[in-house]
Backbone bond lengths (Angstrom), bond angles and torsions (degrees), N, CA, C in turn:
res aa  C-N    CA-C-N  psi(-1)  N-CA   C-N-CA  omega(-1)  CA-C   N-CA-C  phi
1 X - - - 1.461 - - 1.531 109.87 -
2 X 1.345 111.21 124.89 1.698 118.59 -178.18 1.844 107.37 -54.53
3 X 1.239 101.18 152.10 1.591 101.00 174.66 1.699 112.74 -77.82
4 X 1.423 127.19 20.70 1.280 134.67 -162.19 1.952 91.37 -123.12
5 X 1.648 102.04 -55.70 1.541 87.40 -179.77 1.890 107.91 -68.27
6 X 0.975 95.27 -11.05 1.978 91.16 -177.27 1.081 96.47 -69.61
7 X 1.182 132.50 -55.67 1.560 139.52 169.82 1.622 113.65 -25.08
8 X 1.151 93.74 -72.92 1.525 116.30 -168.12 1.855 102.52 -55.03
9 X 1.452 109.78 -27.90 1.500 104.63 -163.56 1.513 103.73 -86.65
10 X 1.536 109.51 -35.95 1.470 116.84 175.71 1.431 113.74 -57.67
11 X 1.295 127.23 -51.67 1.440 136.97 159.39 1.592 108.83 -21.48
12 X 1.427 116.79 -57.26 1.205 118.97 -146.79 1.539 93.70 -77.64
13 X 1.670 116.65 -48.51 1.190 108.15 -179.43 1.095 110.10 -53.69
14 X 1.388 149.19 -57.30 1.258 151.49 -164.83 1.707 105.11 -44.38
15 X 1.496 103.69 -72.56 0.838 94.95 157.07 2.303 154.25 -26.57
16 X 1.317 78.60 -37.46 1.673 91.33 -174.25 1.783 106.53 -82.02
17 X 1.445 103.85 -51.44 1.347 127.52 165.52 1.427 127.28 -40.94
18 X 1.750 105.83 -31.28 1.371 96.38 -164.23 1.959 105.91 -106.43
19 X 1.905 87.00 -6.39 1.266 107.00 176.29 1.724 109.49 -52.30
20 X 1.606 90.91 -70.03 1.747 110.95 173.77 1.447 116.88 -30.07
21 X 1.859 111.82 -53.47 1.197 111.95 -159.50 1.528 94.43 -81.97
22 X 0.705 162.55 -104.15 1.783 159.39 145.63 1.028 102.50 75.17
23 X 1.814 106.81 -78.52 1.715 134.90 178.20 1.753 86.53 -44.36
24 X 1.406 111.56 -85.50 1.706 105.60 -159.44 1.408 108.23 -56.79
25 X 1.601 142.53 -43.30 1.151 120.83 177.81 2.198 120.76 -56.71
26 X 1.449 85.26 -27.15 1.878 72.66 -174.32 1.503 100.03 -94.61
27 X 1.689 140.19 24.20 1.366 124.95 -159.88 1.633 60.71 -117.86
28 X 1.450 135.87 -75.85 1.261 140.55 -176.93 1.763 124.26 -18.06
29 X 1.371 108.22 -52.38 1.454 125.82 -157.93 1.497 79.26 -88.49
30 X 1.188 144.39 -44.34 1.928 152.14 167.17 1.696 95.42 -26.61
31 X 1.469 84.13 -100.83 1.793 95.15 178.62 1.451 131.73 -48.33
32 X 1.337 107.38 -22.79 1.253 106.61 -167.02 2.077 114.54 -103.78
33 X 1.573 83.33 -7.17 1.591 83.48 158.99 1.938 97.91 96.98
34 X 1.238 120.21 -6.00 1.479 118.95 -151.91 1.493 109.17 -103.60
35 X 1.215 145.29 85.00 1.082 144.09 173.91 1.721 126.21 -58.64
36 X 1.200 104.13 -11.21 1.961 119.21 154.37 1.639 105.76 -74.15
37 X 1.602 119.30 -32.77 1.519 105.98 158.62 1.352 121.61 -62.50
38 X 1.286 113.83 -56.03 1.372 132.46 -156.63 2.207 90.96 -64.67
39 X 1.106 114.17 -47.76 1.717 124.85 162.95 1.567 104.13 -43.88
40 X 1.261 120.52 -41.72 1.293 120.00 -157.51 1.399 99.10 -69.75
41 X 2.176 111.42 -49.34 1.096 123.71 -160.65 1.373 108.72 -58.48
42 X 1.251 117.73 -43.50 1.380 135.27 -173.74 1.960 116.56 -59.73
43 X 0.985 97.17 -35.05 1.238 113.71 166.63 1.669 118.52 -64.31
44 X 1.243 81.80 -40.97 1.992 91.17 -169.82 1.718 95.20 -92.41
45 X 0.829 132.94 -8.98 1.848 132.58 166.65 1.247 86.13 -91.15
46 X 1.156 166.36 -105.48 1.815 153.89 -152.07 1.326 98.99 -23.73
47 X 1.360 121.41 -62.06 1.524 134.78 -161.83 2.086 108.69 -49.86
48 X 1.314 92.36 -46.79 1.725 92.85 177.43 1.384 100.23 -62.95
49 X 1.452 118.45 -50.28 1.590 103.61 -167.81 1.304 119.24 -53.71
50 X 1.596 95.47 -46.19 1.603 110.07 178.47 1.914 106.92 -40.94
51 X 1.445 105.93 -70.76 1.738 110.48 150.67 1.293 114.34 15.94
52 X 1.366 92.42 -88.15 1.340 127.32 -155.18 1.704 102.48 -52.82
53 X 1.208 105.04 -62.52 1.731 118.51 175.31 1.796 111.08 -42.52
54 X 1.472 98.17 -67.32 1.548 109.94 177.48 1.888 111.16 -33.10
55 X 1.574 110.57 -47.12 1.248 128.48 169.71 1.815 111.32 -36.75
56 X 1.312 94.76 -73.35 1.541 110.41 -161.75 1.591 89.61 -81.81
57 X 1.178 143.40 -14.09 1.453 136.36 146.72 1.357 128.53 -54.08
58 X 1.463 113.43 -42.46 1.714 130.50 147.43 0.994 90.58 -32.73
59 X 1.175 126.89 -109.62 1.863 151.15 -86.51 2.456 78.36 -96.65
60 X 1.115 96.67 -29.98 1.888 95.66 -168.14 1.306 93.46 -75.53
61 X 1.709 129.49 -43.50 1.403 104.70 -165.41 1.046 112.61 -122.30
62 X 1.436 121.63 58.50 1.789 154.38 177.52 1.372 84.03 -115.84
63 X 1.411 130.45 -22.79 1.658 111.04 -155.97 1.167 96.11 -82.06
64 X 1.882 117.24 135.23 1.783 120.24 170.76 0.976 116.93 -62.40
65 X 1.685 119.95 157.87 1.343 138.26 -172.37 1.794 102.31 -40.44
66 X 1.338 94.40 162.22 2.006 94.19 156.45 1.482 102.12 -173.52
67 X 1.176 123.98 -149.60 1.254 109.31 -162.67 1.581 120.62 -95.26
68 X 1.154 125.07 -3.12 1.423 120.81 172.71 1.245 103.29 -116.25
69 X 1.381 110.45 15.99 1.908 112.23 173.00 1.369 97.76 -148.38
70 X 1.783 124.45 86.16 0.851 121.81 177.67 1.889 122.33 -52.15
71 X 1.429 89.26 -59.44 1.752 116.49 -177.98 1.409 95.27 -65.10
72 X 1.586 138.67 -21.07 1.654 109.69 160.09 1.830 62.77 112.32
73 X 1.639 107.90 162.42 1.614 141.68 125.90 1.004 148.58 11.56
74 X 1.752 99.09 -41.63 1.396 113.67 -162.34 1.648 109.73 -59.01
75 X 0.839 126.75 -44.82 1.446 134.38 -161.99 2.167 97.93 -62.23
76 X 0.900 108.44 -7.34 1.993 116.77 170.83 1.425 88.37 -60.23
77 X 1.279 125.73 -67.46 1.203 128.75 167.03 1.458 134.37 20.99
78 X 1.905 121.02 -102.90 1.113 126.54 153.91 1.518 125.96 -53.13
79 X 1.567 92.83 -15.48 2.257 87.06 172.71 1.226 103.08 -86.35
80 X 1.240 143.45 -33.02 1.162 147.98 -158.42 1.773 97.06 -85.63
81 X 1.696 110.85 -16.04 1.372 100.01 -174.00 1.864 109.62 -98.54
82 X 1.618 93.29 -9.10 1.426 92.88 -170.48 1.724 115.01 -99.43
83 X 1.821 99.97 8.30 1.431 106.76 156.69 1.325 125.00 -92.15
84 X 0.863 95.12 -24.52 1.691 109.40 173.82 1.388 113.02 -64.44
85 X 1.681 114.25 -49.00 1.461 122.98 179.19 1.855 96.20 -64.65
86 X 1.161 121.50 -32.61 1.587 118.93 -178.32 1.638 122.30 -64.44
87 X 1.693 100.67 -13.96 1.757 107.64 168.44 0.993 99.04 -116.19
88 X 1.303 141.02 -22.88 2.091 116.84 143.42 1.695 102.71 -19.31
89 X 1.560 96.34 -78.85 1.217 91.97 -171.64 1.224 140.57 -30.52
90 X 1.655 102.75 -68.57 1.540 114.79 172.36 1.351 122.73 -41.50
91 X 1.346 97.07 -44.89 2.097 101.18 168.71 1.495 113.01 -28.54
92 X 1.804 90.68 -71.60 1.856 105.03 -159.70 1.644 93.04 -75.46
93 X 0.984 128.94 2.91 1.933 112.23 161.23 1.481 100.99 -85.42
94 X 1.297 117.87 -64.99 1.390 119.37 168.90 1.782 126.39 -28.29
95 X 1.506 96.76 -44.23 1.357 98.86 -163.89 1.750 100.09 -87.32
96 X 1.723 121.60 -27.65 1.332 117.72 159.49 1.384 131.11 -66.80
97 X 1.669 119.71 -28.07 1.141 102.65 165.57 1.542 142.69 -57.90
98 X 1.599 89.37 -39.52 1.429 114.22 -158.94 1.630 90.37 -79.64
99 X 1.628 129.89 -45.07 1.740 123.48 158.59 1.611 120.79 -22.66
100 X 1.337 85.10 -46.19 1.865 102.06 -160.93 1.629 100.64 -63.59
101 X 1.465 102.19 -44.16 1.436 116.75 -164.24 1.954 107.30 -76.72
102 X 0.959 115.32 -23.22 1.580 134.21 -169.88 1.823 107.11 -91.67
103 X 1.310 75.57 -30.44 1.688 88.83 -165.70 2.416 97.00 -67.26
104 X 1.370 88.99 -52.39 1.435 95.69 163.55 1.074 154.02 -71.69
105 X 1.731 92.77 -8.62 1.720 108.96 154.53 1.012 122.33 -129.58
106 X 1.732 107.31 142.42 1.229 141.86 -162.31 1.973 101.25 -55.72
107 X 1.438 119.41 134.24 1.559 140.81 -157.46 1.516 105.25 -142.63
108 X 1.321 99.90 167.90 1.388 108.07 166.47 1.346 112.90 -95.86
109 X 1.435 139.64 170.20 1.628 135.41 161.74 1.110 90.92 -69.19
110 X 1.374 102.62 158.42 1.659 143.02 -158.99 1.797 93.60 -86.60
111 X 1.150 115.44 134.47 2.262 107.53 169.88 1.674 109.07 -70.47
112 X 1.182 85.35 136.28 2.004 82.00 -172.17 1.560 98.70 -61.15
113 X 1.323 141.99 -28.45 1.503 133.62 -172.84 1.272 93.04 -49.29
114 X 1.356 137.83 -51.04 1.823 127.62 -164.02 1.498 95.23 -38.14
115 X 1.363 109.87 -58.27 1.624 99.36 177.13 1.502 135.48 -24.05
116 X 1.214 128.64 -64.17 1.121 128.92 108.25 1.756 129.72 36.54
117 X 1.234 79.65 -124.48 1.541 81.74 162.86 1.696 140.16 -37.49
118 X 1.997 107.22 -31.95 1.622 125.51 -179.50 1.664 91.91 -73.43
119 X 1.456 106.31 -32.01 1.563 91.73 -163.70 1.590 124.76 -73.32
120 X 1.815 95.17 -22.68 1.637 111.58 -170.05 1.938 81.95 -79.44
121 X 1.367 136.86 -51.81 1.388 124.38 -164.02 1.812 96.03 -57.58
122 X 1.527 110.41 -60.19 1.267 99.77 -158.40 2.006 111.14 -53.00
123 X 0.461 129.67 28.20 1.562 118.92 -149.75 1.979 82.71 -150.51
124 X 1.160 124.66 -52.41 1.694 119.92 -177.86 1.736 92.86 -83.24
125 X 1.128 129.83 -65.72 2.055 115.87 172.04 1.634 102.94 -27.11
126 X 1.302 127.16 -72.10 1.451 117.80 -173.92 2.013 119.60 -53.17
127 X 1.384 101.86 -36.44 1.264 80.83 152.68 1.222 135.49 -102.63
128 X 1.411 128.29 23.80 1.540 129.56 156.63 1.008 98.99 -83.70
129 X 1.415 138.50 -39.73 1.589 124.53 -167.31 1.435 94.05 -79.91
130 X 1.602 151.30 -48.25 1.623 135.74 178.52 2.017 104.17 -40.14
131 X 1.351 94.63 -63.38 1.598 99.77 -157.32 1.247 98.94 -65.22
132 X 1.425 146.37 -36.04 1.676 139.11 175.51 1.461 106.08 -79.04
133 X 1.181 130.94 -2.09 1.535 119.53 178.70 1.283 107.09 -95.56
134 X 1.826 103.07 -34.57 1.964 101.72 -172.06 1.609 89.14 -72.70
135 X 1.142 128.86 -50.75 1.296 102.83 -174.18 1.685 131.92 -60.47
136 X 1.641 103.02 -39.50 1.820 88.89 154.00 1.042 118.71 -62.81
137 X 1.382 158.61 -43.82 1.290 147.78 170.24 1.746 95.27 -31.47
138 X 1.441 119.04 -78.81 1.078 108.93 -125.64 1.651 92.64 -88.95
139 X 1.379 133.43 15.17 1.333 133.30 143.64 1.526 129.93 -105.39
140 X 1.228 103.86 5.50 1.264 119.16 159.19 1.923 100.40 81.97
141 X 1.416 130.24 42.78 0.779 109.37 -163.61 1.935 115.24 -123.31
142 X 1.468 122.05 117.74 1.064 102.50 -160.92 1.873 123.62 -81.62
143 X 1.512 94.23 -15.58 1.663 95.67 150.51 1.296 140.08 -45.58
144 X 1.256 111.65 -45.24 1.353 148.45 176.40 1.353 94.98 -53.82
145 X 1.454 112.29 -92.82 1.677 111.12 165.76 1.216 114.54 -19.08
146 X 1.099 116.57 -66.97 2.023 110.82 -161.04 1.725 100.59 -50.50
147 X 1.838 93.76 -37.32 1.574 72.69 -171.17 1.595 115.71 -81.34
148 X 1.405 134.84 -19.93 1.187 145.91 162.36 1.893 96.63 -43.69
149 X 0.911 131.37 -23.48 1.069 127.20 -157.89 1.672 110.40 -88.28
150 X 1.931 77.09 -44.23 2.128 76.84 175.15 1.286 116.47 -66.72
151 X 1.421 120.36 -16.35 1.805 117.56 -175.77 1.196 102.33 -57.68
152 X 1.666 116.98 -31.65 1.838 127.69 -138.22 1.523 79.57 -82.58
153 X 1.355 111.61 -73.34 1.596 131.18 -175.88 1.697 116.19 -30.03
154 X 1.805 110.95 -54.40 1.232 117.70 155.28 1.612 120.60 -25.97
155 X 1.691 109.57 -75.70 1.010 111.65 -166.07 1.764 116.25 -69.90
156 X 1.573 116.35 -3.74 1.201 114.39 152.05 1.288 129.70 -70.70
157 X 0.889 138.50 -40.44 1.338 155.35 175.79 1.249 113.10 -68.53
158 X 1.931 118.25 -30.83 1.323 93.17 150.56 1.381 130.09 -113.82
159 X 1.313 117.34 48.26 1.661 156.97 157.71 1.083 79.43 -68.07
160 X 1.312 124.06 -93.28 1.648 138.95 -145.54 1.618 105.13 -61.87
161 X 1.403 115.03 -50.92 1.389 98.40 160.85 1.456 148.61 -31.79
162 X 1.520 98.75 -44.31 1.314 130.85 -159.59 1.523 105.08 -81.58
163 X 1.779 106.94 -37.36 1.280 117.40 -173.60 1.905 97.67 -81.52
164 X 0.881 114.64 -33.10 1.917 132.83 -161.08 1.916 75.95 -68.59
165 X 1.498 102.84 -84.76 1.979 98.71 -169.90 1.214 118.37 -31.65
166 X 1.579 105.69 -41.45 1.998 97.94 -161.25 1.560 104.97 -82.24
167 X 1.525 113.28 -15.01 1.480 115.11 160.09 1.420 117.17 -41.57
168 X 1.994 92.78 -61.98 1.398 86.72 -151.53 1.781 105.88 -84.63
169 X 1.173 123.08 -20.70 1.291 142.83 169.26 2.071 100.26 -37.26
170 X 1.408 104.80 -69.49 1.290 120.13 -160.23 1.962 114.44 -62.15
171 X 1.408 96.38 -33.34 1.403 125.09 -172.57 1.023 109.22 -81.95
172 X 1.729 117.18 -51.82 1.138 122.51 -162.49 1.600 157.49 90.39
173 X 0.972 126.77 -119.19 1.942 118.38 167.91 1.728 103.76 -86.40
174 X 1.236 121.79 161.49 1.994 112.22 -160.36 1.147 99.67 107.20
175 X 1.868 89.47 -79.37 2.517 112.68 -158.35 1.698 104.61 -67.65
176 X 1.595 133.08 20.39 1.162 91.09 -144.58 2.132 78.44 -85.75
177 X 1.408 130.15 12.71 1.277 123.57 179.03 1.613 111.41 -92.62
178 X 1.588 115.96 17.47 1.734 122.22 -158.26 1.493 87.61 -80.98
179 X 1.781 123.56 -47.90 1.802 106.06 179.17 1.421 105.50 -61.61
180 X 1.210 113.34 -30.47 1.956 101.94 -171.91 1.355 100.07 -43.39
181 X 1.765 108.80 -67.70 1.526 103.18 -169.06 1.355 124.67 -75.68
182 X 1.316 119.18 -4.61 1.816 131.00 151.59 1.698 104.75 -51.49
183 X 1.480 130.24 -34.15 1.113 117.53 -147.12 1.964 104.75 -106.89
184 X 1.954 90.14 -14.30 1.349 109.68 172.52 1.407 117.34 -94.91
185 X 1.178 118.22 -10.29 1.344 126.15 151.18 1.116 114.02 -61.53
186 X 1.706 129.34 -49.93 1.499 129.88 -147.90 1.570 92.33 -93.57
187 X 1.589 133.28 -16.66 0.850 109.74 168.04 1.860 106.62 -87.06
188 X 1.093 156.19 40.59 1.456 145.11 130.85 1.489 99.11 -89.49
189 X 1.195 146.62 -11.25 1.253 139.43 164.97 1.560 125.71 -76.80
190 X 1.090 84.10 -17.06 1.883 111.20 158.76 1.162 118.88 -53.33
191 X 1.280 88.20 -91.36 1.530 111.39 161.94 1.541 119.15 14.19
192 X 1.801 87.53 -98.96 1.256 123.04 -179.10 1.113 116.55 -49.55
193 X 1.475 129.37 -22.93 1.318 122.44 -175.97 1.362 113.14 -105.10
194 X 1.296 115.18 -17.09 1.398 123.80 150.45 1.850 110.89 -49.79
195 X 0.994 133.46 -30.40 1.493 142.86 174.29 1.383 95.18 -75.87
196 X 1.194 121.17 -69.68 1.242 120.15 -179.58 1.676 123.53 -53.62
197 X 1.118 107.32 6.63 1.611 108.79 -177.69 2.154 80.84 -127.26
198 X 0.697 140.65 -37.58 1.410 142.34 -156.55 1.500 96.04 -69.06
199 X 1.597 114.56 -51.40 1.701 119.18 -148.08 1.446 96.90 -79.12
200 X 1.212 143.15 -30.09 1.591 125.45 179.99 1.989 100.29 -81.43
201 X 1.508 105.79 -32.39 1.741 81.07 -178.78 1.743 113.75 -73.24
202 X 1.242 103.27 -23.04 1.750 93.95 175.68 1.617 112.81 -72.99
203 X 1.685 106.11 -27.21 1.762 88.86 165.23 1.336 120.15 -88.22
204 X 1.594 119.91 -2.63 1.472 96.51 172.89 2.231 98.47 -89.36
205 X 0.887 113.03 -8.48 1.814 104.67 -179.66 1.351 106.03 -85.94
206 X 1.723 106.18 -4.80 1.758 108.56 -177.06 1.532 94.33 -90.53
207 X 1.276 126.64 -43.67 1.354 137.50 -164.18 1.476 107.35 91.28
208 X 1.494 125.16 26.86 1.145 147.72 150.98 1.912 109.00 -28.17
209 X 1.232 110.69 117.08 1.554 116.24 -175.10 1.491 104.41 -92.04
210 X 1.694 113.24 116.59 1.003 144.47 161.32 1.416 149.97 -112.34
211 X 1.338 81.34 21.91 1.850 116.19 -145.29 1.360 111.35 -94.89
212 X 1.210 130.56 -20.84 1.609 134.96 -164.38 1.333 140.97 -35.69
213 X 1.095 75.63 -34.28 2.059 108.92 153.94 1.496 118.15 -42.52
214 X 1.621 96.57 -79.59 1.013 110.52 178.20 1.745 140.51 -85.18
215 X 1.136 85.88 9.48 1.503 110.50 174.23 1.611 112.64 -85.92
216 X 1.569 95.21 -50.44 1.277 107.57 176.52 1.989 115.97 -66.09
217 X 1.412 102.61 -25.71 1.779 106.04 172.37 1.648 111.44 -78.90
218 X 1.198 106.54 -29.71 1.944 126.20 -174.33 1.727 101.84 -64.10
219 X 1.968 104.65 -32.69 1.470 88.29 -165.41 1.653 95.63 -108.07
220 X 1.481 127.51 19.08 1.560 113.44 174.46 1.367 83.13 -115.08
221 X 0.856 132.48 -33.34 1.836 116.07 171.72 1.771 110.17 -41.65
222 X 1.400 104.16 -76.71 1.212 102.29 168.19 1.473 138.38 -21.79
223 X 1.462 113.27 -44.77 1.556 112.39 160.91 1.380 107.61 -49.53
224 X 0.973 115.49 -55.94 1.515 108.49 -171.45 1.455 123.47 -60.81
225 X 1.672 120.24 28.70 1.332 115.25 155.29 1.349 115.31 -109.29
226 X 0.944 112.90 138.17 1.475 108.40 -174.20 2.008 106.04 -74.82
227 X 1.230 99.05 142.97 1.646 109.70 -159.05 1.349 130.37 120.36
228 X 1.631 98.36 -54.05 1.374 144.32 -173.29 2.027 106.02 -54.61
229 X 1.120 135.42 74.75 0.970 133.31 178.01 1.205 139.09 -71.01
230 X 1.369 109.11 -7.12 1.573 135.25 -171.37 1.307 129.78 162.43
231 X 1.239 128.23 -156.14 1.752 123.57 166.67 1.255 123.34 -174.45
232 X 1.067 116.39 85.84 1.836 119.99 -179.15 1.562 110.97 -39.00
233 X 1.626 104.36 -119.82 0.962 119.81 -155.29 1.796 105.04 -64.19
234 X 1.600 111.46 152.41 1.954 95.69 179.57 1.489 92.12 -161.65
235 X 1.954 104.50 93.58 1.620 100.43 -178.41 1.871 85.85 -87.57
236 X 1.670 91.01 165.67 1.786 111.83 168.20 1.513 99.24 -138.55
237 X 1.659 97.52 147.46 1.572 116.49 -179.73 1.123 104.23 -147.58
238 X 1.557 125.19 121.18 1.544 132.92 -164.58 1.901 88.72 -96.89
239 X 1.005 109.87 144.19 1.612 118.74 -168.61 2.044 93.02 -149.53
240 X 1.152 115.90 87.33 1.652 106.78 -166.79 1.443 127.15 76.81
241 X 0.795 109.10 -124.19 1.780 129.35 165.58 1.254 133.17 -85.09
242 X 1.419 112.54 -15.43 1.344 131.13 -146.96 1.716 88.17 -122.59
243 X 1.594 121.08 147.88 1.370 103.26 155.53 1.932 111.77 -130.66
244 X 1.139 131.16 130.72 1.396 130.54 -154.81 1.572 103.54 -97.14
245 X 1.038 133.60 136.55 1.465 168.58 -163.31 1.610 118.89 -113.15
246 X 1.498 108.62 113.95 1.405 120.47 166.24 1.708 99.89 -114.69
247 X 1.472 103.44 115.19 1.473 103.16 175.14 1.513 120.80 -119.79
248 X 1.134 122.56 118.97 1.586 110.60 169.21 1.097 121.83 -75.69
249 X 1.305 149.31 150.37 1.320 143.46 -152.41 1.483 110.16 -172.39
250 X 1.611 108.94 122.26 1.676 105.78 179.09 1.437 113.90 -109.42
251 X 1.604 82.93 157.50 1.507 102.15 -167.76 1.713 100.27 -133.68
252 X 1.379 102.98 149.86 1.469 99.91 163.60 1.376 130.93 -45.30
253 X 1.472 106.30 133.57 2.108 105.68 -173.10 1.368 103.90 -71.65
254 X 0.987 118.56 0.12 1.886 98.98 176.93 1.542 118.57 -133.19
255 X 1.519 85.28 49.49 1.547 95.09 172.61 1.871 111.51 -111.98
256 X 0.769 123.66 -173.31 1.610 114.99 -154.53 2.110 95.98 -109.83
257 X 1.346 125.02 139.00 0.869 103.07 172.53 1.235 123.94 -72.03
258 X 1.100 147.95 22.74 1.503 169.49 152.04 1.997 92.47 -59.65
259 X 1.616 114.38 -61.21 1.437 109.41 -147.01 2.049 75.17 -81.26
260 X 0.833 111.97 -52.18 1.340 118.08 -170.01 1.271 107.14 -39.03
261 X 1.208 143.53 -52.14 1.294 138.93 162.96 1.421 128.20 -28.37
262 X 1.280 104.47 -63.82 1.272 146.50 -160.03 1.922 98.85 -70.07
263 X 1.617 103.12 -34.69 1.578 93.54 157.72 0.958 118.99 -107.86
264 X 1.366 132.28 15.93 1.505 147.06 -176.35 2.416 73.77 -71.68
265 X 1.933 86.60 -77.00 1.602 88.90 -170.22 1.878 129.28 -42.22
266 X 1.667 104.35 -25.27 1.460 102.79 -173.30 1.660 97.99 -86.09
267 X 1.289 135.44 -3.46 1.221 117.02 -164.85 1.669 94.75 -99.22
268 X 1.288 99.28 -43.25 1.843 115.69 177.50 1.885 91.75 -46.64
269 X 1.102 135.54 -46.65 1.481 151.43 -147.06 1.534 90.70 -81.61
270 X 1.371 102.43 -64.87 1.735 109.04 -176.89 1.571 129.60 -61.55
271 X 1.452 99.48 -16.04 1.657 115.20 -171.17 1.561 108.81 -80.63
272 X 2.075 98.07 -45.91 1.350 94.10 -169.58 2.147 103.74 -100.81
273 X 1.307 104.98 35.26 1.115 125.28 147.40 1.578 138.68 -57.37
274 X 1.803 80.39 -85.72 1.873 98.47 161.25 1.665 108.37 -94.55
275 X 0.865 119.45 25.75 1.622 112.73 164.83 1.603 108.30 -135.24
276 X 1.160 144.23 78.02 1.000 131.99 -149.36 1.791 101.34 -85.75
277 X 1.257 99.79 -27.10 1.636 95.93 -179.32 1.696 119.69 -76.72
278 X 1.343 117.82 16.55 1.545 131.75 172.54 1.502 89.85 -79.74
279 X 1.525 98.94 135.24 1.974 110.35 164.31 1.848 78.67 -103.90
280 X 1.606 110.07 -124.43 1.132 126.25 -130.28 1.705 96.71 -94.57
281 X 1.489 114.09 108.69 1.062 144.12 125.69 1.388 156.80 41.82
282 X 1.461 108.00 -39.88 1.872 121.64 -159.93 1.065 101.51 -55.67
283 X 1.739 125.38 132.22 1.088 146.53 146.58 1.264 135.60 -97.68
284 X 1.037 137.95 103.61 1.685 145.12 -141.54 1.735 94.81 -116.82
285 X 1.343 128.39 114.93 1.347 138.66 -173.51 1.607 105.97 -87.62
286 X 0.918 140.69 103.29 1.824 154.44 147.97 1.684 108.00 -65.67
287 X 1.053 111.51 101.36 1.994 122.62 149.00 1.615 104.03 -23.95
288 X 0.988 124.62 125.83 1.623 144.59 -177.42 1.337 88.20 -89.56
């Protein structure tokens, strides 16, 4: 299975999942009196759109190179991730105002069943955010992440819910504003994790080096061509899924630029062998 339909399939769940929970968090936070639900719901309707974007951010920078996009797409990528981080945002303004505003008018207590219900979301959010993150990890994708990220954020928010009801539930007449400020909490947890999904896509659109890892696997591979004597300089630039390679690489000085080429091509050959997630290539030959 291509690392583009993995993409595409995680999306969909997210998508389908966050549809469901939406409907049950705002039918819940309705009846049940809880405006940290009704915050929750609101959150999880941003989250599909967000989805939705991450999707058509896939499917744009899967498209192969051509001629006014040498390096291919990839770079749809971190933009596609820093709209998504822009309805994080809008959520936790949304979800603080409307706290602020609830918080100052007089409510009923929340029905302890919401409980209930926060516990079945919190517990399915934590595993949407595991199963959509291993798969961005393991396609390298930072859309993917952002959206793995809103599950994480979700299931905080209904932490804070959960903690806000059993306040006001346990306490009683006074608490019935304890989810308001559960739900104005969960939006600074927003926030922040909106930063935390923002700061790796602005260093991969900076070309910010994060690579050390794989720099360090790029240059013991390389021994292993025969010719191949070493390897200086080795920038990396993640562009999508793919991350592209300028390598210097020495070779004996008294070989012909004819042979020199020719392992310029077998090392380029051997790299995107055992590295399958290398796109484009350059190998720059240095006299040993």
């Amino acid at each position: 299975m291509s690392n583009q339909t993995q993409a595409i399939q995680a999306t969909y769940f997210s998508i389908i999942g966050n549809t469901i929970l939406s409907i049950l968090k705002g039918l819940a936070g309705v009846f049940g009196n809880s405006y940290a639900l009704i915050a929750d719901a609101i959150e999880s309707t941003t989250d599909i759109f967000a989805s939705f974007l991450v999707l058509l951010g896939i499917k744009y920078a899967s498209r192969p190179a051509d001629d006014n996009h040498p390096y291919g797409h990839g770079r749809a990528e971190p933009l596609i991730t820093f709209l998504v981080v822009g309805f994080l945002i809008a959520s936790a303004v949304v979800i603080a105002y409307e706290s602020i505003i609830n918080i100052n008018t007089p409510h009923q207590l929340p029905k302890p069943w919401t409980l209930i219900v926060l516990g079945i979301i919190i517990i399915w959010k934590e595993y949407s955010f595991r199963l959509v993150m291993k798969k961005a990890i393991q396609i390298n994708s930072s859309s993917l992440k952002a959206d793995a990220w809103h599950h994480r954020s979700d299931a905080i928010t209904s932490i804070a819910a959960f903690i806000g009801i059993s306040i006001a539930v346990i306490l009683g007449k006074g608490y019935e504003a304890a989810d308001d400020w559960a739900a104005l909490l969960a939006s600074g947890f927003i926030v922040y994790n909106s930063y935390m999904i923002f700061r790796p896509a602005l260093g991969e659109i900076m070309d910010e080096h994060f690579y050390d890892d794989l720099v360090i696997e790029i240059r013991d591979i390389a021994k292993d061509v025969d010719g191949i004597m070493g390897t200086e300089k080795c920038f990396i630039r993640k562009a999508g899924m793919v991350y592209h390679v300028d390598l210097h690489a020495r070779v004996n000085s008294e070989i012909t630029v004819r042979e020199g080429h020719e392992l310029a091509h077998k090392l380029q050959d051997h790299l995107k062998l055992k590295i399958p997630k290398l796109g484009s290539i350059l190998i720059h030959i240095e006299p040993d």
